[in-house]
C-alpha positions as CSV (number, residue, x, y, z in Angstrom):
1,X,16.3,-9.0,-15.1
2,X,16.4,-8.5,-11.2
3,X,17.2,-11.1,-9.1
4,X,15.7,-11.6,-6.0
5,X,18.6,-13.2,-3.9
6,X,16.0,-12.7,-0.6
7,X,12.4,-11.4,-1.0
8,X,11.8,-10.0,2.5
9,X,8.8,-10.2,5.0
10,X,6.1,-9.8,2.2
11,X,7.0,-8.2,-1.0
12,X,4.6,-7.9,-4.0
13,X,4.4,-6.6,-7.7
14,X,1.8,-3.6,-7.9
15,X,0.9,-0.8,-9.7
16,X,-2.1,1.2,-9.4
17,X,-4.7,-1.6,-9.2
18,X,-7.0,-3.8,-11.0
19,X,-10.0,-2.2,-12.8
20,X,-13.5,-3.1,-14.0
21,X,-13.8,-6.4,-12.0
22,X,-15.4,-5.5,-9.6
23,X,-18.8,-7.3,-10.3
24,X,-17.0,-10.5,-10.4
25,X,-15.6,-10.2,-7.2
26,X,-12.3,-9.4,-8.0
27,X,-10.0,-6.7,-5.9
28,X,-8.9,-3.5,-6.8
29,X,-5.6,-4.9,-5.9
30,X,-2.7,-2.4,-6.4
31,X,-0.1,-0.5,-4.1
32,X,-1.3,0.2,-0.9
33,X,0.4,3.8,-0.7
34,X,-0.8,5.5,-3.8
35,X,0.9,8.9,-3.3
36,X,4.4,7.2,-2.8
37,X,4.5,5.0,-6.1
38,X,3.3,8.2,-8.4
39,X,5.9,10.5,-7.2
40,X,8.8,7.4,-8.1
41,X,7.6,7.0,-11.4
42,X,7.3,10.5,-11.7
43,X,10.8,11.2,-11.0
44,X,11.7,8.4,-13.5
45,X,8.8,10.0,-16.1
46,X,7.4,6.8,-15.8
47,X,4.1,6.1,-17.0
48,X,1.9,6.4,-13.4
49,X,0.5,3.1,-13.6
50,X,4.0,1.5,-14.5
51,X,4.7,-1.6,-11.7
52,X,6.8,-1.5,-8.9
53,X,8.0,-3.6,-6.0
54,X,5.9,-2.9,-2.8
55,X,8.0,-3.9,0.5
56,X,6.3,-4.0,3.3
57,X,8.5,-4.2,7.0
58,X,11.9,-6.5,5.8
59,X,13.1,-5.4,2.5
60,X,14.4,-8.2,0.3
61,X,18.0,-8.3,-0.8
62,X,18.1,-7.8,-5.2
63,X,20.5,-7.5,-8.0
64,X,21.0,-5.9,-11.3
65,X,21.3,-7.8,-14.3
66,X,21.1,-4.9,-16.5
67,X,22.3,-1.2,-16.5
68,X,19.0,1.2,-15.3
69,X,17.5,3.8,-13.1
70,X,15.8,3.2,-10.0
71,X,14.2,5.4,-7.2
72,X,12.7,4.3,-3.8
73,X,9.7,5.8,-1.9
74,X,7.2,5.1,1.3
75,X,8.3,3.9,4.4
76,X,12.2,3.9,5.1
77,X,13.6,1.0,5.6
78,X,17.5,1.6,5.4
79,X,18.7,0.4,1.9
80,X,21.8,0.6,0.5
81,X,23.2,-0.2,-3.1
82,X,26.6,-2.0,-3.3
83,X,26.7,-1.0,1.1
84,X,26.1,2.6,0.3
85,X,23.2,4.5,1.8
86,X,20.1,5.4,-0.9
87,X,17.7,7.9,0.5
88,X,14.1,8.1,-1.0
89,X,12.9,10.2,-3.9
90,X,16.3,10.4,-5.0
91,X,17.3,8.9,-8.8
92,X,19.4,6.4,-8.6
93,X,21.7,4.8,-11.4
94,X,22.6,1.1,-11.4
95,X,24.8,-0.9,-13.3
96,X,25.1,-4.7,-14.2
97,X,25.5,-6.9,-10.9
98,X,25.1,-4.1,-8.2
99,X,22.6,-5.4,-5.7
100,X,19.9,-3.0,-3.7
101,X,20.1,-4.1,0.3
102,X,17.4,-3.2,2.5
103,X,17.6,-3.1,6.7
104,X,16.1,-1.9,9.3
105,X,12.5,0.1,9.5
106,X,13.2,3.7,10.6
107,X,9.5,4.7,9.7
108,X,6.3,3.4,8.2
109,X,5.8,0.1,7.2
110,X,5.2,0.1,3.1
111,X,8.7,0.7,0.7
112,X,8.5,1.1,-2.6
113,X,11.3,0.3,-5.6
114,X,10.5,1.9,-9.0
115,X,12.4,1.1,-11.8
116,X,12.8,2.9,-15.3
117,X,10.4,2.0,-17.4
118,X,8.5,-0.2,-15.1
119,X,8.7,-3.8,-14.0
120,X,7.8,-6.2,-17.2
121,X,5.8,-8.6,-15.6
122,X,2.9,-10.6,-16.9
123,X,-0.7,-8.3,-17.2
124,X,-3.8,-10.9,-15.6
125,X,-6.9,-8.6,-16.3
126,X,-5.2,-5.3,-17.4
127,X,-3.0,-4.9,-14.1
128,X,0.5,-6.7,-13.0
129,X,-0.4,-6.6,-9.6
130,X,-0.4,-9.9,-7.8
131,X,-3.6,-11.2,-6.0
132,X,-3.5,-14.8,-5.6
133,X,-5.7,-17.0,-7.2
134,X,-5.9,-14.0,-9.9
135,X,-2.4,-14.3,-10.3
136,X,-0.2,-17.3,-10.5
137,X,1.7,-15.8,-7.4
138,X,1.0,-13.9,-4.2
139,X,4.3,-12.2,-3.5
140,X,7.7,-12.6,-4.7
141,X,9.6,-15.2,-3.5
142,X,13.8,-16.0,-3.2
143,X,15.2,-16.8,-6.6
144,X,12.9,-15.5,-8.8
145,X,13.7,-13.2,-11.7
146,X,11.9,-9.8,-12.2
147,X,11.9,-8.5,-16.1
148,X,12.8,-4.6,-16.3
149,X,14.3,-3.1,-19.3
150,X,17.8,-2.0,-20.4
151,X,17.3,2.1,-19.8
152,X,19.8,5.2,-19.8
153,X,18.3,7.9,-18.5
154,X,19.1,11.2,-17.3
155,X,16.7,12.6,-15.1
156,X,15.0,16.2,-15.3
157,X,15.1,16.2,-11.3
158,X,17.4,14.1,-9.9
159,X,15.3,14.2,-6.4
160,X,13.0,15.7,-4.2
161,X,12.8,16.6,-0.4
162,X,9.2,14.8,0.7
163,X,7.2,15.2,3.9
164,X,6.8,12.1,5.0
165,X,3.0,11.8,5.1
166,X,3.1,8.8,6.7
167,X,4.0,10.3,10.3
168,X,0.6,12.0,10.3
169,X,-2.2,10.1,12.7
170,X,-5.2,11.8,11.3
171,X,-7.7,10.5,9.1
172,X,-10.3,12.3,7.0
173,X,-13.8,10.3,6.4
174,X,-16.4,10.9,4.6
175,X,-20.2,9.4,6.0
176,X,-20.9,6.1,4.7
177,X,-24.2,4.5,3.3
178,X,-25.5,3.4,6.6
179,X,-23.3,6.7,8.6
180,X,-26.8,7.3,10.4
181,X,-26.9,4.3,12.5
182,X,-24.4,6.1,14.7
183,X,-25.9,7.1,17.6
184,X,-25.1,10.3,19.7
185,X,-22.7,8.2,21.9
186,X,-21.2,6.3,19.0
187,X,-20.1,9.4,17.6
188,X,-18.6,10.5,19.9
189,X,-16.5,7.7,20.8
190,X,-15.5,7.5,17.0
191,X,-14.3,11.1,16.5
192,X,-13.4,12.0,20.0
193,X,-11.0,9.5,20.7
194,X,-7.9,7.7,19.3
195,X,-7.7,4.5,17.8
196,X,-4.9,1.5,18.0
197,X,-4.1,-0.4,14.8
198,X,-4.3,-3.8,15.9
199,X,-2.5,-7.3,14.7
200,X,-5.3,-7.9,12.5
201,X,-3.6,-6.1,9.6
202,X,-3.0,-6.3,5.8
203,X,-3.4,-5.8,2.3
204,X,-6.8,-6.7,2.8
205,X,-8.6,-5.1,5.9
206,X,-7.6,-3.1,9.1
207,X,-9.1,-4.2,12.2
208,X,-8.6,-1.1,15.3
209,X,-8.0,-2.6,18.8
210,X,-10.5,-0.7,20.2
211,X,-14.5,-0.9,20.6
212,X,-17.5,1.1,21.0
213,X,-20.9,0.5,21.7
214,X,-22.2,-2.1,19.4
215,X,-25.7,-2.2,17.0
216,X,-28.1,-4.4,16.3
217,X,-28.4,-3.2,12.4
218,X,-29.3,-5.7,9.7
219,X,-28.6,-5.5,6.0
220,X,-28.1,-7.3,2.9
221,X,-24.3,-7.4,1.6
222,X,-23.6,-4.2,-0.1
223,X,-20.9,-3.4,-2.5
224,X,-17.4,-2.0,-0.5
225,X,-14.6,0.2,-1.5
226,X,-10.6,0.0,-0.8
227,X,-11.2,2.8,2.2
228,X,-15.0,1.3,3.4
229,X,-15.0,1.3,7.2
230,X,-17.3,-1.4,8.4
231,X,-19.1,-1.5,12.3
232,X,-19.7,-5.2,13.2
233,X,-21.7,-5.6,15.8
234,X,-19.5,-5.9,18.7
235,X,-18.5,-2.6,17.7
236,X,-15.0,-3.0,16.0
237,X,-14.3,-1.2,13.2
238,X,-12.6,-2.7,10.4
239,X,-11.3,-0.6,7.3
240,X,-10.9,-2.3,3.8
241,X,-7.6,-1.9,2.2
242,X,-6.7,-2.5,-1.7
243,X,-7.3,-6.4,-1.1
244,X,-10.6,-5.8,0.6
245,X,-13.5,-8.1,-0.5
246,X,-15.9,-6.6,-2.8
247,X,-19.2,-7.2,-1.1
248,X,-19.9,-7.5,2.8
249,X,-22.9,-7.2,5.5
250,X,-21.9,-5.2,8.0
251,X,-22.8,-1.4,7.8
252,X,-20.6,1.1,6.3
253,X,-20.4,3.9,8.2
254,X,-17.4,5.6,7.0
255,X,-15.3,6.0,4.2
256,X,-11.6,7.0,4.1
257,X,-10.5,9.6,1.7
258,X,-7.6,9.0,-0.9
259,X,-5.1,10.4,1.3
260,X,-6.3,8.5,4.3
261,X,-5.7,5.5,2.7
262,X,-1.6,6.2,1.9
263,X,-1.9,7.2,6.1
264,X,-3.1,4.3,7.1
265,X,-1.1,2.0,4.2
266,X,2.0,3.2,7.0
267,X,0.8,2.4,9.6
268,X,1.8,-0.7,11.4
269,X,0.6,-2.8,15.0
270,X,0.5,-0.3,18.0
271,X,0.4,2.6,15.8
272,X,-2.4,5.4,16.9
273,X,-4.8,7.1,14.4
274,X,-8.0,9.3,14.6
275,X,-11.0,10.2,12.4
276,X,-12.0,12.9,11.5
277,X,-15.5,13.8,9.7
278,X,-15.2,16.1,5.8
């Protein structure tokens, strides 16, 4: 079991999302940075999909009930185990009542914790990862317990030296259903100049600060993707994230690629990011 002695800003159970539900109106769900939670579990030949801890800003403060292996990933965020330093992408043993410490942000904004074997948690709809109401709870909270599995393990490769995707500001798109409602002007604005991530960010949508012209377009609600970036009609753009809603009525002009989703899944208030067109 892992004790959570604090649980940090916002910290969640995920692995690679929900499936199949889609037509009831229930999220993808899942860890927000993809490419960091398959390269921990596959350092810990972990199954891909096996659950982790995501950590977003504020890392909690956990301990070890049992003997194990972890490794962390994503955003750095200064832990340390038993007040030594662990890097990312590095296997990690752990013994009975050693406790994982997280600190400051260096960079990004999402942390992962991967743990051999995966964490145990209930399945709700094939996945562990919690979506409140789908799941009892929304995040983890101080005191609770987090099943894992007595493991010894020796690794293969013990760790790997990473580049950081999350430093890069680009973001490749693909055209959207309704892409040619852009207007010359509206292009341009969109792929000619940077945007600012704004407060209006989480697990769910995205908003930019900035605006561009707006439209005047009307549609029926549509079906939306993790990655679909809608144009209201003020002309904000807001991207959909793993928590996204399922259905919405705004045009879909855009849609992130896989890898542009891990970007942005880093990318915190103030940060700058621009589009560009595959």
């Amino acid at each position: 079991m892992l004790k959570v002695l604090k649980s940090g800003f916002f910290t969640t159970i995920q692995d690679l999302g929900r499936f199949g539900y889609r037509d009831i109106g229930v999220p993808i769900s899942g860890a927000m940075d993809t490419d960091s939670v398959k390269k921990a579990n596959l350092l810990l030949e972990n199954d891909p999909n096996a659950a982790v801890l995501e950590i977003t800003m504020t890392g909690p403060t956990l301990q070890f009930d049992e003997p194990t292996a972890v490794c962390l990933s994503g955003a750095n965020i200064s832990a340390t185990l038993n007040n030594i330093p662990v890097e990312n992408y590095q296997v990690v043993q752990v013994s009975s009542r050693d406790i994982l410490s997280y600190g400051k942000l260096e960079a990004g904004l999402r942390g992962y914790l991967a743990v051999k074997g995966g964490f145990q948690t209930e399945k709700v709809l094939q996945s562990r990862s919690q979506y409140f109401p789908v799941t009892s709870k929304k995040r983890i909270k101080d005191g609770d317990g987090i099943p894992y599995e007595k493991a010894a393990y020796s690794p293969m490769i013990s760790e790997v030296k990473i580049e950081n995707h999350f430093l890069a500001k680009e973001l490749e798109v693909f055209k959207g259903p309704e892409f040619d409602i852009l207007s010359d002007t509206q292009l341009a604005d969109i792929f000619s100049k940077p945007f600012t991530v704004s407060k209006e960010n989480n697990r769910m949508a995205y908003q930019l600060k900035e605006v561009i012209p707006g439209h005047e377009v009307s549609m029926l609600t549509s079906g939306t993707l993790p990655g679909t970036v809608q144009f209201t009609p003020s002309g904000r753009l807001i991207i959909l994230m793993k928590d996204g809603q399922t259905t919405g009525g705004y045009p879909r002009v855009l849609q992130l690629s896989e890898q542009a989703m891990d970007i942005l899944a880093q990318k915190k208030m103030g940060d700058k990011l621009s589009f560009r067109l595959v």
